[in-house]
C-alpha positions in Angstrom: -3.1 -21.9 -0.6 -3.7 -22.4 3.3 -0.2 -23.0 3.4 0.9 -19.5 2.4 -2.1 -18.3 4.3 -0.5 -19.9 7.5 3.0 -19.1 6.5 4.2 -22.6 6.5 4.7 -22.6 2.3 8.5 -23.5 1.1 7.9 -20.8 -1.3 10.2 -17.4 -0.5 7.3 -15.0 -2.0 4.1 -16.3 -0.4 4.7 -14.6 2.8 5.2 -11.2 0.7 1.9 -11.9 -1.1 -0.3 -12.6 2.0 0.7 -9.6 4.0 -0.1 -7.4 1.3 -3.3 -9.6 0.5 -4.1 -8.4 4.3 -3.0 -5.3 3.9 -5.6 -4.4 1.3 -8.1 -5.9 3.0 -7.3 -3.9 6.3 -7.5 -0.3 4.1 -10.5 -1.1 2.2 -11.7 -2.3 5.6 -10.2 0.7 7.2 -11.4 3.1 4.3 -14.9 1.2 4.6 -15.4 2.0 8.5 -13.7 5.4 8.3 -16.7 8.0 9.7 -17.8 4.8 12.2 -14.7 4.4 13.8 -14.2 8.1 14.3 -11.1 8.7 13.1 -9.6 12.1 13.3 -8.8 12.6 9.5 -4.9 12.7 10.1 -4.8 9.3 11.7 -6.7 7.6 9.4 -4.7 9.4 6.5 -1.8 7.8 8.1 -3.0 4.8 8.6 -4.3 4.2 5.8 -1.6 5.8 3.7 1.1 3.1 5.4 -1.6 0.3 5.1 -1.4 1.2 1.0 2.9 1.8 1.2 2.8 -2.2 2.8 0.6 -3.3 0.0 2.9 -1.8 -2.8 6.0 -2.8 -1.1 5.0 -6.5 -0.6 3.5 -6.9 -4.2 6.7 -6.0 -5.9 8.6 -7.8 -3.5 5.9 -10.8 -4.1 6.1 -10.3 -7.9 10.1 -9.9 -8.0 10.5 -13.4 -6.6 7.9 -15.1 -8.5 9.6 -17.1 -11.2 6.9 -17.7 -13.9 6.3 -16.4 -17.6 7.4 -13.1 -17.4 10.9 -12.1 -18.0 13.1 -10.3 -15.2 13.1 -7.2 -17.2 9.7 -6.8 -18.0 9.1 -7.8 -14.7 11.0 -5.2 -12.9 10.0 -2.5 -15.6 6.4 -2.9 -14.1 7.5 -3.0 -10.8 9.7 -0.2 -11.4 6.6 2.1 -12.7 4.0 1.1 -10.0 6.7 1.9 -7.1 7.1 5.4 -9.2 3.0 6.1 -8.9 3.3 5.1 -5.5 6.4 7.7 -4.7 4.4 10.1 -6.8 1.0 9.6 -5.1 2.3 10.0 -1.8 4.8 12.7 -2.5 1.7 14.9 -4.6 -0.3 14.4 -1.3 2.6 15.4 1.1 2.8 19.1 -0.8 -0.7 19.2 -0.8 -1.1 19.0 2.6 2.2 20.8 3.3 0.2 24.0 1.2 -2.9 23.5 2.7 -1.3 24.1 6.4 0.7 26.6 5.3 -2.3 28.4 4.1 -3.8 27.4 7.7 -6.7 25.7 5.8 -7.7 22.3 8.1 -7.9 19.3 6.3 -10.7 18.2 8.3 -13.0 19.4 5.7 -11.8 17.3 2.8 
């Protein structure tokens, strides 16, 4: 373990696995501190929208190279569906704000 922590492991997924370990530990952090740090709402949206795209990303990467139990196709099935919620997530909240400033609401208020 503290050799995928410090990025010295021979293994090609651990560094994958930690930086989306970190990752999700810098949103929940970020999502945590959000009124205290004084965040405009946009910035922290984005930061903690790429924060959630690194986590994603580095999981399936992390869980495409692991070579255990599960099968390759049942592997990349699940990988497959949790990149789709993730494209569909992010996609949903680009319209939603893409309405709301057409309207000329401000998003400040949710």
């Amino acid at each position: 373990m503290a050799d995928a922590l410090l990025f010295v492991s021979p293994t090609p997924f651990s560094p994958f696995g930690v930086i989306a370990m970190w990752a999700m530990f810098a949103a929940a952090l970020l999502a945590a501190l959000r009124r205290r740090l004084g965040l405009r709402p946009r910035t922290w949206r984005i930061a903690h929208k790429s924060l959630a795209a690194v986590v994603v990303v580095g999981s399936v990467v992390h869980s495409m190279l692991v070579e255990g139990t599960m099968e390759t196709m049942s592997k990349a099935a699940l990988c497959a569906l949790v990149l789709g919620a993730t494209i569909k997530v992010m996609a949903d909240l680009w319209m939603q704000r893409k309405r709301a400033m057409s309207r000329g609401e401000s998003l400040a208020r949710q």
